[in-house]
C-alpha positions in Angstrom: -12.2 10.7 39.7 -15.4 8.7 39.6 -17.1 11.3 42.3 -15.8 14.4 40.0 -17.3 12.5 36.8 -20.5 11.3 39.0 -21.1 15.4 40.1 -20.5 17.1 36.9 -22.6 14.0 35.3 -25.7 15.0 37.6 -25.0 18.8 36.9 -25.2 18.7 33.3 -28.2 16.8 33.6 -29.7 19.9 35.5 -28.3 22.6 33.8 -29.0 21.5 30.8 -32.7 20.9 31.4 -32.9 24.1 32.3 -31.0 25.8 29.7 -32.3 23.5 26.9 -35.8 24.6 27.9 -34.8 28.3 27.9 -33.3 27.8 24.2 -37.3 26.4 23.2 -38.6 29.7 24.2 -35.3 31.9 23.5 -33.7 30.1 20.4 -30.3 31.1 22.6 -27.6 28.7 21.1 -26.5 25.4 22.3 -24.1 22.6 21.9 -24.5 19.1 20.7 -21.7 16.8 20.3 -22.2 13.5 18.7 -19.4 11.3 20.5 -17.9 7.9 18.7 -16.0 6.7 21.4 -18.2 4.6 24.1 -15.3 4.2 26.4 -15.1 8.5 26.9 -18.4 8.4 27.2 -18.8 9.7 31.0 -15.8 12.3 30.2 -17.3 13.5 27.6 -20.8 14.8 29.3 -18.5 15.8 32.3 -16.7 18.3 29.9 -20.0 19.4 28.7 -21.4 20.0 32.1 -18.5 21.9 33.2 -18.6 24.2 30.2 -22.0 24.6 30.6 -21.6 25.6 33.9 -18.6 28.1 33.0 -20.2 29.7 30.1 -23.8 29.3 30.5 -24.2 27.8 26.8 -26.3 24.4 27.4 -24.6 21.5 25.7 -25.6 17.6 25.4 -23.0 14.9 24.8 -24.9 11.5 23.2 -22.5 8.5 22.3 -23.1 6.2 19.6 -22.7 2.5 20.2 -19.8 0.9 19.3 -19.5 0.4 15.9 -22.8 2.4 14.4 -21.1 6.2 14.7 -22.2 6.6 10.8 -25.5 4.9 11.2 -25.9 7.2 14.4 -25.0 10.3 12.2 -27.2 9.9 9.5 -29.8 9.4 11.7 -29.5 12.6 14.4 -28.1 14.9 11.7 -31.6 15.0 10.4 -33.5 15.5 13.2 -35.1 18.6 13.6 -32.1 19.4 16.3 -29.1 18.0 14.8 -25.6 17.3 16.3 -23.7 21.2 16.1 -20.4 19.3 16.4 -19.4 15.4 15.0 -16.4 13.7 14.3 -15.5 12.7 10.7 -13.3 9.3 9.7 -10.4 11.0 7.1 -10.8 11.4 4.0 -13.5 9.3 3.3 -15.7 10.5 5.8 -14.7 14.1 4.6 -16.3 13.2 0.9 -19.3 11.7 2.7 -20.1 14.9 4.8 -19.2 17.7 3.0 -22.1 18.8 2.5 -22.4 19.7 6.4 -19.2 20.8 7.6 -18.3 24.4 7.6 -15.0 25.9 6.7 -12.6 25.7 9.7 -9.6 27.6 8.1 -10.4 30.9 9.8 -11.2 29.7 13.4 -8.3 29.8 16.3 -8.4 26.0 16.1 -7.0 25.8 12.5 -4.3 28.7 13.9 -3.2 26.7 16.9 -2.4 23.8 14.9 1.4 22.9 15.3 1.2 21.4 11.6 -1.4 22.8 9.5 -1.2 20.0 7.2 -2.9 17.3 9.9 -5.8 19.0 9.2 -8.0 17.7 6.3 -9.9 20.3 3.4 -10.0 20.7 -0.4 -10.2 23.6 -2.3 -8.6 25.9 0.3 -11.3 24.9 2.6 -10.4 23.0 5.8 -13.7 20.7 7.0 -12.2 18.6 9.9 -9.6 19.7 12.6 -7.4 16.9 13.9 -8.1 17.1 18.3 -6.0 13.7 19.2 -3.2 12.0 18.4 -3.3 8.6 19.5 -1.5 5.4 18.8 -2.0 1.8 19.4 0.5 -1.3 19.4 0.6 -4.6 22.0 0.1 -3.4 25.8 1.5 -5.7 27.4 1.7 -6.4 31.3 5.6 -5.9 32.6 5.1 -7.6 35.4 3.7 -10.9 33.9 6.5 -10.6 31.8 8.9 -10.5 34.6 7.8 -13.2 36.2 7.6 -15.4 32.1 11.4 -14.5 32.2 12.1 -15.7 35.7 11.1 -19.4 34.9 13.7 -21.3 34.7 12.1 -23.8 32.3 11.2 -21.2 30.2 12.1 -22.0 26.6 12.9 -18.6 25.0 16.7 -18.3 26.4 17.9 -16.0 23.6 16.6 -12.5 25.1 15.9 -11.9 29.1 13.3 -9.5 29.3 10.0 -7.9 26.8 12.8 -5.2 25.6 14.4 -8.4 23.5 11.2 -8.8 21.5 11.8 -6.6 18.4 10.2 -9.0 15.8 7.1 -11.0 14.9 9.5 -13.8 15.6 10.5 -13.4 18.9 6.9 -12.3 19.8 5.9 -15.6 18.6 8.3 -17.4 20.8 7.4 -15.8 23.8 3.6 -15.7 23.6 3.5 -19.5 22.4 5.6 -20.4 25.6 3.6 -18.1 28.2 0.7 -19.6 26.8 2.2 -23.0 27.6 3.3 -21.7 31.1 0.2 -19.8 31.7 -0.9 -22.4 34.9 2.8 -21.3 36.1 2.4 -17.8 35.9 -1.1 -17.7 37.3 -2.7 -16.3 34.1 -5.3 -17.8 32.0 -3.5 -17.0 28.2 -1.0 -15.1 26.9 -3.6 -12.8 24.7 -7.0 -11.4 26.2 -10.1 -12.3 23.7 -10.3 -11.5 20.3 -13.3 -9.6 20.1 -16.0 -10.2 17.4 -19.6 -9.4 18.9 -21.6 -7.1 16.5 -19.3 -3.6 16.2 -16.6 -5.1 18.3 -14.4 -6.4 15.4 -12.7 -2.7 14.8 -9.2 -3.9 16.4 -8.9 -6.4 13.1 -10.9 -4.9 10.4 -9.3 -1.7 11.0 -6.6 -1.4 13.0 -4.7 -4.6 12.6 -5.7 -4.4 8.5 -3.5 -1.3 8.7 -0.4 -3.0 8.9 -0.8 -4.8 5.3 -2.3 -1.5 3.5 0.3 0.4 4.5 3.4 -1.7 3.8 1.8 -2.0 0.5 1.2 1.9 0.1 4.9 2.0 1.6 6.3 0.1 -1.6 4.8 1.5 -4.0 4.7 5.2 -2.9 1.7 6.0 -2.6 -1.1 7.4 -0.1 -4.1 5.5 -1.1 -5.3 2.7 -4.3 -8.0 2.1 -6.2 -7.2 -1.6 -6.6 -5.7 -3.2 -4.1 -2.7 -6.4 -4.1 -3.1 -7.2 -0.6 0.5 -7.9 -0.9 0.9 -8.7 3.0 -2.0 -11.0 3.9 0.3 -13.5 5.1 2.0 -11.2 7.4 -1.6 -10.0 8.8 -2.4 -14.1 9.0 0.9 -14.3 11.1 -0.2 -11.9 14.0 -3.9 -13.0 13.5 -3.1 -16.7 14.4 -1.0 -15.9 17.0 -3.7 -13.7 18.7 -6.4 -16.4 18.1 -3.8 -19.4 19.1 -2.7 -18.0 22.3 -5.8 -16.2 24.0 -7.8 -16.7 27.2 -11.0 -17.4 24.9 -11.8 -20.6 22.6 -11.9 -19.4 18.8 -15.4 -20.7 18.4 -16.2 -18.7 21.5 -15.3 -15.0 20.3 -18.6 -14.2 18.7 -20.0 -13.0 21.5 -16.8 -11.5 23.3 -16.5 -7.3 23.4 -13.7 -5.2 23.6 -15.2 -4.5 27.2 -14.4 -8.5 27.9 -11.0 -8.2 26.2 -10.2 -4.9 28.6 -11.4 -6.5 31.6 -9.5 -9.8 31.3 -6.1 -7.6 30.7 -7.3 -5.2 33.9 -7.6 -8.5 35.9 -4.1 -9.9 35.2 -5.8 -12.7 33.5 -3.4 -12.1 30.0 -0.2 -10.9 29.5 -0.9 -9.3 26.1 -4.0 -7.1 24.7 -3.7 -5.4 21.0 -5.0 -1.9 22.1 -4.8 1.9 21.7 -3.0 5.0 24.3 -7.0 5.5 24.5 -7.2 2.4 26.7 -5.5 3.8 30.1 -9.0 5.3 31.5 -10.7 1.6 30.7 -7.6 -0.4 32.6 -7.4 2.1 35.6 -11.4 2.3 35.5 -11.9 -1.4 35.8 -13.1 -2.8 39.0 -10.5 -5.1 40.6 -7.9 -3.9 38.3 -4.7 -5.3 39.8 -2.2 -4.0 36.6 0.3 -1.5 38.7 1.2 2.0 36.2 4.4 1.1 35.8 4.1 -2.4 34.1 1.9 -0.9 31.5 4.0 -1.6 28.5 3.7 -1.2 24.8 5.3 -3.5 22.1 4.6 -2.9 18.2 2.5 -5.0 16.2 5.0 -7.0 14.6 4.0 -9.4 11.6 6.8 -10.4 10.1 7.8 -7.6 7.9 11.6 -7.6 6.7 13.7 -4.5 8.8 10.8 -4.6 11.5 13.0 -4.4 14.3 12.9 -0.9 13.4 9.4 -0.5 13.9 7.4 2.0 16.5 4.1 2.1 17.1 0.8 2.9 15.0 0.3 6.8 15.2 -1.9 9.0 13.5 -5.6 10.0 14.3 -9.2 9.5 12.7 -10.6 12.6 14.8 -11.6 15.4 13.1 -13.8 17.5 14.4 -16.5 18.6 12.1 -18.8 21.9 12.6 -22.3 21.7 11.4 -22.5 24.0 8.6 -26.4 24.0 8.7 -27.6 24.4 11.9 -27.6 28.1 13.1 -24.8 30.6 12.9 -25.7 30.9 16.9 -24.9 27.1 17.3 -22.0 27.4 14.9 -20.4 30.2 16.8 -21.3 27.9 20.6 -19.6 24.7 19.0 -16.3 26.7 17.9 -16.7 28.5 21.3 -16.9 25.1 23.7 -13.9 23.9 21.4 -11.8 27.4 22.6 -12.7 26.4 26.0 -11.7 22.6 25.6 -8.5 23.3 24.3 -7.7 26.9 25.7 -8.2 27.3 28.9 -7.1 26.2 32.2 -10.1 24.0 33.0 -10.7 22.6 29.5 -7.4 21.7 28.9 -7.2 20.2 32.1 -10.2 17.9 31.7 -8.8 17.5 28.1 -5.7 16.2 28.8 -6.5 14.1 31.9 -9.9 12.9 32.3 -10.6 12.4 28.4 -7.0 11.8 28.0 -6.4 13.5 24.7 -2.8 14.1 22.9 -3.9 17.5 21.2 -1.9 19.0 18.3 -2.1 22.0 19.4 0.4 24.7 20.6 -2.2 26.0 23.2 -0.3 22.7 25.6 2.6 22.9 27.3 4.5 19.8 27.5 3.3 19.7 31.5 -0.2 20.1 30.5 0.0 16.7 28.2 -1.7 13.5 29.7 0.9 11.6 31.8 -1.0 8.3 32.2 1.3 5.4 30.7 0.0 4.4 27.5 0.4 8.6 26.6 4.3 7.8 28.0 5.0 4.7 26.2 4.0 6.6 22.6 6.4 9.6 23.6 9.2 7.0 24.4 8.2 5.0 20.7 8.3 8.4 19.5 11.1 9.8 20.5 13.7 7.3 19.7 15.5 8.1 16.5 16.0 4.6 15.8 12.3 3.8 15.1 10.4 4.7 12.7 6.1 4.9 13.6 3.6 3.3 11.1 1.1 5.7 10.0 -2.8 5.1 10.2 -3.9 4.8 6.4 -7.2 2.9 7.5 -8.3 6.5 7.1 -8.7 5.6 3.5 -10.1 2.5 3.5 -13.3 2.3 1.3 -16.0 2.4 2.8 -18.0 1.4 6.2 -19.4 -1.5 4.6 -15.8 -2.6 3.1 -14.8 -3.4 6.9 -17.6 -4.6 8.3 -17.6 -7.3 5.4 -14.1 -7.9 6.4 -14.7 -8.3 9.8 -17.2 -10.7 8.7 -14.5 -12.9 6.8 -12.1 -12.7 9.5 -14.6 -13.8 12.5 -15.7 -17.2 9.9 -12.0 -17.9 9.8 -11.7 -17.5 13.5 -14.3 -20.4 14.0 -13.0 -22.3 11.5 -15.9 -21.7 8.8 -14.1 -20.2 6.4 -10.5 -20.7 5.3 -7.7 -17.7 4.8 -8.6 -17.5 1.1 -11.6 -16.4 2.0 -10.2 -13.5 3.6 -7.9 -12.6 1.0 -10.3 -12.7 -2.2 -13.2 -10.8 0.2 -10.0 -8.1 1.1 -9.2 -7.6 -2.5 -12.5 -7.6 -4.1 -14.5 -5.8 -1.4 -11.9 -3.1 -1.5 -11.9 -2.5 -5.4 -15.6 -2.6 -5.3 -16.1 0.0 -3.2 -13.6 2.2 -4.5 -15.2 1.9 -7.6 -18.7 2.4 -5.6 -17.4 5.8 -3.8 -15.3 7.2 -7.1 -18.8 6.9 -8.9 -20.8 8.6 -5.9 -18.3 11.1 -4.9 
């Protein structure tokens, strides 16, 4: 794999060069994507090279760092050669760049959707075409689990193996007492490091802060609030201890620990638990030294307490819509939609789709043997496909605001050190949402 990425890395590097130099003199279109995943980052400009190479239409991949994607966008969009294609965050980031995305509704994309309605428009308009469905939950290592469950001093006795933990309760159990047996199972802590260097802090500000927001949404019936209750923050303050409690990494450390870190440590059989995404299979099997076998990569939900949560799947949804530039060239227009065909219609795109960028596409173009079959991607099918569960949807689609999350993520990192208590993070959670609500209902 790393050769294939390492060749088509080089040749879009050429190619492109050339082509882009052409397109100076020729105005002959071209592709530029505007990636927001860091961790794709390589399989990204090795789909671009290889379409390059197939169609002649030079494309450029660039990947914002973690966390600044926006920042990133508002800066390249007005360069004098803007992105052609960008990814936008829901509905929020729909209202903040509609002014630059063209109507998708006629294009084969918006066709090959098996549900229409995952797509994202207004006024009979579609902007932003969902590519990915992804989900995210506790991966857990199987075999350190095993081996937790073999001891006979171990002090959970009530369930014999990780398919007995179906509640925040029994998680707790389990992860306190590997944590207290981690010199006996040859591990360093039952959770890899919570993660809270500058744009690292995503897994809490957004991902785990989905759990609350949608329990809320859940009981009251409805898909987004101006004014939020925060009904759940003790439920969120249940898993968040228990991550910070039981990890590899001192609390007062985690300022300066990345998701990279957290990935590496669960790669290395240091941890036997890391709260992560399906996305996360190419960072465990491209890590260095990785000693996690396939087959022990397991997913568990996050559980928090919730009454009925035995009945709980996994996160699912999506935050990636592909947007098309609606002011760059009808040429450029027409080469994005075209290296999106490719991507997700042919042979060789949907190939490198579905197992080097490792993408769970929506689309009826994929046959269930073309789909991904790494573990994480098997794990959400299992989660899915058991009537008995029931998956949490991503709502952090409609969270405020940027600046809402990263304030959060601020609260949440001074109550991981011990600077701040939990009120803090409740009144910032409830205030910082309603004032930027109120903010983006009075610019939108």
């Amino acid at each position: 794999m790393k050769k294939f990425l390492d060749l088509y890395v080089i040749t879009a590097a050429a190619v492109c060069f050339l082509f882009l130099s052409a397109c100076e003199k020729n105005s002959s279109p071209s592709v530029y994507f505007l990636n927001f995943k860091p961790e794709t980052d390589r399989e990204w400009a090795a789909a671009a090279a290889r379409f390059t190479v197939e169609t002649g239409i030079p494309m450029k991949v660039v990947t914002a760092a973690s966390g600044t994607y926006e920042q990133t966008l508002r800066a390249e969009i007005s360069k004098a050669k803007p992105p052609t294609l960008f990814n936008i965050n829901g509905p929020v980031g729909m209202r903040n760049w509609q002014g630059y995305t063209a109507d998708l509704k006629d294009s084969p994309l918006y066709r090959w959707l098996g549900d229409e309605g995952l797509a994202i428009g207004e006024g009979g308009k579609i902007y932003g075409i969902p590519y990915a469905i992804e989900s995210y939950g506790i991966i857990y290592n199987d075999a350190i689990l095993r081996k937790y469950f073999e001891l006979p001093s171990r002090a959970v006795k009530d369930i014999s193996g990780a398919s007995g933990i179906n509640n925040f309760a029994k998680l707790k159990a389990v992860a306190e007492d590997i944590q207290a047996n981690a010199d006996s199972l040859g591990i360093s802590g039952a959770f890899a490091s919570m993660s809270f260097s500058p744009g690292e802090d995503w897994r809490w500000n957004t991902h785990l802060a989905n759990m609350p927001v949608y329990f809320e949404y859940r009981d009251k019936g409805v898909n987004d609030l101006d004014v939020i209750d925060f009904t759940y923050s003790e439920n969120l303050k249940n898993i968040f201890d228990l991550y910070i409690n039981n990890s590899i990494t001192d609390r007062k450390m985690t300022g300066s620990k990345t998701v990279g870190d957290s990935m590496t440590e669960f790669a290395l059989g240091k941890v036997a638990f890391i709260q992560n995404g399906t996305w996360s299979w190419t960072q465990i099997n491209g890590e260095k030294g990785n000693v996690v076998q396939m087959s022990d990569i397991k997913f568990l939900p996050v559980y928090t307490g919730i009454d009925g949560e035995e009945t709980q799947g996994l996160c699912v949804g999506t935050e990636n819509f592909i947007a098309v530039n609606s002011r760059v060239s009808d040429q450029d227009q027409e080469a994005s939609i075209k290296f999106l065909e490719w991507l997700f219609n042919t042979e060789n795109g949907k190939n490198i789709a579905a197992n080097e960028l490792g993408l769970v596409t929506p689309f009826t173009t994929f046959s269930e043997s073309e789909r991904p079959g790494d573990p994480l991607i098997k794990e959400m099918f299992r989660y899915l496909t058991d009537q008995n569960l029931h998956s949490v949807p991503w709502v952090f689609t409609t969270f405020p605001s940027q600046e809402f999350k990263n304030v959060l993520g601020a609260a949440l990192n001074a109550y991981t050190v011990g600077s701040r208590d939990w009120d803090h993070v409740k009144s910032t959670f409830i205030n910082g949402w309603a004032d930027e609500k109120k903010a983006g209902n009075q610019t939108g």
